[in-house]
Wavefront OBJ file of the C-alpha trace (Angstrom):
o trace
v -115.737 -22.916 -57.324
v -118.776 -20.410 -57.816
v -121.845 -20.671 -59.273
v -120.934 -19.351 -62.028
v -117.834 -21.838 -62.916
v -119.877 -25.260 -61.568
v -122.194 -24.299 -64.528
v -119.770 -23.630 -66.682
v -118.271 -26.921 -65.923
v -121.589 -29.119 -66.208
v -122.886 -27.495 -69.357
v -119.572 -28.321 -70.896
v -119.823 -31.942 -69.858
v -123.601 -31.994 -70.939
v -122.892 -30.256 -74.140
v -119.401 -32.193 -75.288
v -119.431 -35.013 -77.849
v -119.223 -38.517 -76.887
v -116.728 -41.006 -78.250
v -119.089 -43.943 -77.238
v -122.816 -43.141 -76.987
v -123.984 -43.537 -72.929
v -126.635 -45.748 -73.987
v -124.520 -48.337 -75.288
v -122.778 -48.864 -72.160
v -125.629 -47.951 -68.994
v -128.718 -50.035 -68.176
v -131.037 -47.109 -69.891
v -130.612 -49.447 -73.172
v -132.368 -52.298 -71.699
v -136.185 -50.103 -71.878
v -135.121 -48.861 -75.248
v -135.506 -52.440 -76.428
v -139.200 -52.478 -76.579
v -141.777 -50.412 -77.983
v -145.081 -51.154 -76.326
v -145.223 -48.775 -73.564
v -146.355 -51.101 -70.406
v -143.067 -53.341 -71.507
v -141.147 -49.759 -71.305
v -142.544 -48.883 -67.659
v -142.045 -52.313 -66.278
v -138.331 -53.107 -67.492
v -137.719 -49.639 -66.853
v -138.516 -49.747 -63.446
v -137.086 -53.232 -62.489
v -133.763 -52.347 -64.488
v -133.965 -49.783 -61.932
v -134.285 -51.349 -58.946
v -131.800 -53.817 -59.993
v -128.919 -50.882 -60.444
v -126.523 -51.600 -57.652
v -123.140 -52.990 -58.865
v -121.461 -52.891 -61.944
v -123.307 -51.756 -65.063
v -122.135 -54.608 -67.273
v -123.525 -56.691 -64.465
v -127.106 -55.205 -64.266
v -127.398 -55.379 -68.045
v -127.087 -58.542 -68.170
v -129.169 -59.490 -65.210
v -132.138 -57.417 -66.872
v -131.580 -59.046 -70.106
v -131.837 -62.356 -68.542
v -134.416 -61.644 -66.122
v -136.576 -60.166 -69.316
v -136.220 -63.442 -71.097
v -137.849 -65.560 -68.580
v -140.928 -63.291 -69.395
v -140.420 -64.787 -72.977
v -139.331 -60.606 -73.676
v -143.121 -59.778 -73.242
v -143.003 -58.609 -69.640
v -146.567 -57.400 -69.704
v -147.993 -59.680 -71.140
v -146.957 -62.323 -69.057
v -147.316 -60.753 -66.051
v -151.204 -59.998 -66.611
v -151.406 -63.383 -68.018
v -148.669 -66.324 -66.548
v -150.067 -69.418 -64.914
v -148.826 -70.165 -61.551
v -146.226 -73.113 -63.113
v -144.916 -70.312 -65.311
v -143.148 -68.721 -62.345
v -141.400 -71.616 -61.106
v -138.734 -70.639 -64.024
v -137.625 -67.368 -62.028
v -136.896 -69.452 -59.034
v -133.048 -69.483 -59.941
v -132.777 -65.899 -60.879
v -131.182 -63.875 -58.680
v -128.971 -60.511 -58.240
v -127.021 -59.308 -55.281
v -130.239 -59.572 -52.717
v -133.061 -59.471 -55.079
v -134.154 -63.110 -54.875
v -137.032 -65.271 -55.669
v -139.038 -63.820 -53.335
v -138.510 -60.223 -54.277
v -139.136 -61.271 -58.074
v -142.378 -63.196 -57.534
v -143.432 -59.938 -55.630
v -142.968 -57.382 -58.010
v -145.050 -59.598 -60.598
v -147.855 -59.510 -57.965
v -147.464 -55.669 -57.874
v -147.819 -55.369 -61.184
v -150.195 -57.564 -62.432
v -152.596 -55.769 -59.792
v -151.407 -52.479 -61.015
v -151.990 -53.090 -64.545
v -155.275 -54.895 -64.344
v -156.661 -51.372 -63.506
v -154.170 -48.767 -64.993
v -153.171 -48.438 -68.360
v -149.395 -46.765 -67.307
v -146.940 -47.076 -64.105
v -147.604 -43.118 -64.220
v -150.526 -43.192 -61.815
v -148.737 -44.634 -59.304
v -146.493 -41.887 -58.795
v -149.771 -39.337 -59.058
v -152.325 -40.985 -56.189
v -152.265 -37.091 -54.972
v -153.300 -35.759 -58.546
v -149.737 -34.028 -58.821
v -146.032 -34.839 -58.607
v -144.580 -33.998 -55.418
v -141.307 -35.784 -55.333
v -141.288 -36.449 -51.482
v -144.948 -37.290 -50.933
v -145.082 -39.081 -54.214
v -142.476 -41.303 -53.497
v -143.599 -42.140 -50.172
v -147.074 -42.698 -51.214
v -145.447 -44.601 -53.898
v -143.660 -47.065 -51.581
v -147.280 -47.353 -49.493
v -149.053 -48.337 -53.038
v -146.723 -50.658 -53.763
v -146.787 -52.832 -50.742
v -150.715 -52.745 -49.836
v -150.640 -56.213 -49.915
v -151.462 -58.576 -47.190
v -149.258 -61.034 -48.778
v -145.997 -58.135 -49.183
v -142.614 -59.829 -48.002
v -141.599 -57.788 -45.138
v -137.815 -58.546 -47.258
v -138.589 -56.949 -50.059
v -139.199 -53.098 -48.735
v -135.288 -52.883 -48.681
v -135.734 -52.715 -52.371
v -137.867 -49.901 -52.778
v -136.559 -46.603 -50.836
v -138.767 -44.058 -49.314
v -138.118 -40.505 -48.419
v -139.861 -41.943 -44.489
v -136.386 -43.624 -44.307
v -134.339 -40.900 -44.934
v -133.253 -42.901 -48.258
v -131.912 -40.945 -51.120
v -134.087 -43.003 -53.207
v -131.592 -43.152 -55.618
v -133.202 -46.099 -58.086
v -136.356 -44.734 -58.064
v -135.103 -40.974 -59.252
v -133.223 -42.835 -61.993
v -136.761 -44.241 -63.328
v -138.358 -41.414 -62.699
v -135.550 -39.622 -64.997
v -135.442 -42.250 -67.436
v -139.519 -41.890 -67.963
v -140.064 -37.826 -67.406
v -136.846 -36.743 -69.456
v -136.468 -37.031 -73.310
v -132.787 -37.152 -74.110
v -131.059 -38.906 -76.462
v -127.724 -38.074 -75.183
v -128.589 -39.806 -71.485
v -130.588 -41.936 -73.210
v -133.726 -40.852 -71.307
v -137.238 -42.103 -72.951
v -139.617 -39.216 -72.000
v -143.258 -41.195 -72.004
v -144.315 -39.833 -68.976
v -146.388 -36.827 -69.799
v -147.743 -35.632 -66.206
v -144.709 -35.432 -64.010
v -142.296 -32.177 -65.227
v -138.616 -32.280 -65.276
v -138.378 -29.231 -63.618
v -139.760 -31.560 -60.241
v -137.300 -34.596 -60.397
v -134.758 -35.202 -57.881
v -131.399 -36.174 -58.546
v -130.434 -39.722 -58.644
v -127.677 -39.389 -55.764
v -125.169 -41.977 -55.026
v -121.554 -42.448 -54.334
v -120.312 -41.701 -58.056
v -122.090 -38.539 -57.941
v -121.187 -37.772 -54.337
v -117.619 -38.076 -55.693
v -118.201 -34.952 -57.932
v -120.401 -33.384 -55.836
v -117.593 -33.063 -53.559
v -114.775 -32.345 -56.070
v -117.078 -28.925 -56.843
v -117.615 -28.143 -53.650
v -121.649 -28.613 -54.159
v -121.752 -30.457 -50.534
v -118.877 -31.637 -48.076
v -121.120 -34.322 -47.192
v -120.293 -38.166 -47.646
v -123.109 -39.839 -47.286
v -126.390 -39.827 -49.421
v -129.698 -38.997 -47.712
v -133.335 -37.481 -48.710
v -132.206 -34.227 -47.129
v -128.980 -34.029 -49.257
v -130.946 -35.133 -52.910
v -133.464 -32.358 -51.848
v -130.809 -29.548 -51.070
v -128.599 -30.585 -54.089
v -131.329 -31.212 -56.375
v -132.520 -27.482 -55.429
v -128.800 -26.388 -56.178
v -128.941 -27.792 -59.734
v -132.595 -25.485 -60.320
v -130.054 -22.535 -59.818
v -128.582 -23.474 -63.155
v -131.564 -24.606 -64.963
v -135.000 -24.576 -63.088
v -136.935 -26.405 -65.935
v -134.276 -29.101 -66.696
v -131.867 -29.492 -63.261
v -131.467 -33.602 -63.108
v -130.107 -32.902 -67.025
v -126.747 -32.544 -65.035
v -127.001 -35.970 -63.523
v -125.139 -37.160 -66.770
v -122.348 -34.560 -66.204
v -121.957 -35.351 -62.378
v -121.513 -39.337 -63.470
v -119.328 -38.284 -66.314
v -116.723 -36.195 -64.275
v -116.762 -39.270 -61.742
v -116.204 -41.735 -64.368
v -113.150 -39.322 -66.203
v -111.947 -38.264 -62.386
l 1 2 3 4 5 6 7 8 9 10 11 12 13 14 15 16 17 18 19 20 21 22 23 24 25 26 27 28 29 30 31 32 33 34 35 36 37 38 39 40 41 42 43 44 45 46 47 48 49 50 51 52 53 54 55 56 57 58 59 60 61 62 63 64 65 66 67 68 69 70 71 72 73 74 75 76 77 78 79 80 81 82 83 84 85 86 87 88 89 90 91 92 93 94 95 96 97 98 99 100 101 102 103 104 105 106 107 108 109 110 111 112 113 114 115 116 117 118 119 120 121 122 123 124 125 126 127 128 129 130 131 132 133 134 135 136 137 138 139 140 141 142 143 144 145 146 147 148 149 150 151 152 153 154 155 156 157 158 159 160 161 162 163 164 165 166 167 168 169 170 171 172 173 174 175 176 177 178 179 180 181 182 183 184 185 186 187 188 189 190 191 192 193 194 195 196 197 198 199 200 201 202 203 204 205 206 207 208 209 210 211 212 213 214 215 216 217 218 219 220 221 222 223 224 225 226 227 228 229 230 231 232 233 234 235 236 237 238 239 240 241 242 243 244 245 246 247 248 249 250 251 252
């Protein structure tokens, strides 16, 4: 296929009416149930993190993981005793354990005991670069003595060569505003125009079928030549096609 046809193809995807809204069905709905914006970030991000498997699955891993933090998750993470996270020590999903949980409340109860949003983490250069950003993301977010050497296998870098796939799907879900993908928009210093697309085997699958990439295997390089590909077709909105990549995957 050209150019010319692959957007053809996407923007009828992105454009079409849905018989089931996305939302109701992908992990995006779990941030949409709260309205203070800290509570937005952090289940945002975790959800996130937690999206490897099936998506029934990770919703109801985040829902349950959300109600140990009594559905406040900022609140109790600036202000738990040490007892209170004894009740996470059964929660668990695939690999994220104990450990890994008990971490990421560290993280962010230093985070947000001297930022206001999860934003600033992904802007310790002033700007949004996604490769630097994300790498100096992944070095802010274990400068901890205390940071389980375990728990880097849960946040990607670019260093690694990872396609960072979880993180781009935050970082979608906060920069974007889309009620059709469900994407929340409160991030108001990162542009859509910069995100990378989240790139896994789903979206490999179409990627291929188009004849984007022969390539099998997600990696930084790919997401960066890909996502680059998608500016072709709309420089100020490319990831928008995410949704149309997962939906010809899904109806493949």
């Amino acid at each position: 296929m050209n150019l010319k046809e692959i957007h053809q193809v996407l923007e009828e995807i992105y454009e079409s009416d849905l018989k089931v809204p996305f939302i109701e069905e992908d992990p995006v709905q779990i941030p949409h149930q709260f309205s203070k914006k800290q509570d937005v970030e952090i289940t945002a991000f975790w959800t996130a993190m937690l999206a490897w498997g099936q998506r029934v699955t990770i919703i109801n891993k985040a829902r349950e993981l959300f109600a140990l933090m009594d559905n406040a998750p900022h609140d109790f993470i600036l202000n738990h005793k040490e007892k209170d996270l004894e009740r996470f020590a059964n929660f668990k999903h695939r690999t994220f354990n104990y450990t890994d949980t008990l971490y990421f409340i560290r993280f962010f109860k230093r985070h947000y005991e001297r930022h206001t949003s999860l934003e600033s983490a992904f802007l310790l250069a002033d700007q949004f670069q996604a490769k630097k950003s994300l790498i100096a993301f992944h070095h802010y977010f274990f400068d901890d003595e205390y940071s389980p050497q375990r728990t880097r296998k849960h946040i990607a870098t670019p260093e690694r060569q990872s396609a960072c796939k979880r993180i781009n799907l935050f970082l979608k879900w906060m920069v974007r505003k889309d009620s059709r993908s469900g994407d929340l928009g409160i991030f108001s210093n990162i542009e859509a125009k910069d995100l990378m697309l989240p790139l896994d085997v789903h979206v490999m699958r179409s990627l291929n079928q188009l004849g984007i990439t022969s390539q099998q295997k997600p990696n930084w390089t790919l997401v960066e030549e890909v996502s680059n590909f998608l500016r072709q077709l709309d420089e100020k909105d490319p990831i928008k096609y995410d949704y149309s990549l997962f939906m010809l995957s899904k109806n493949r």
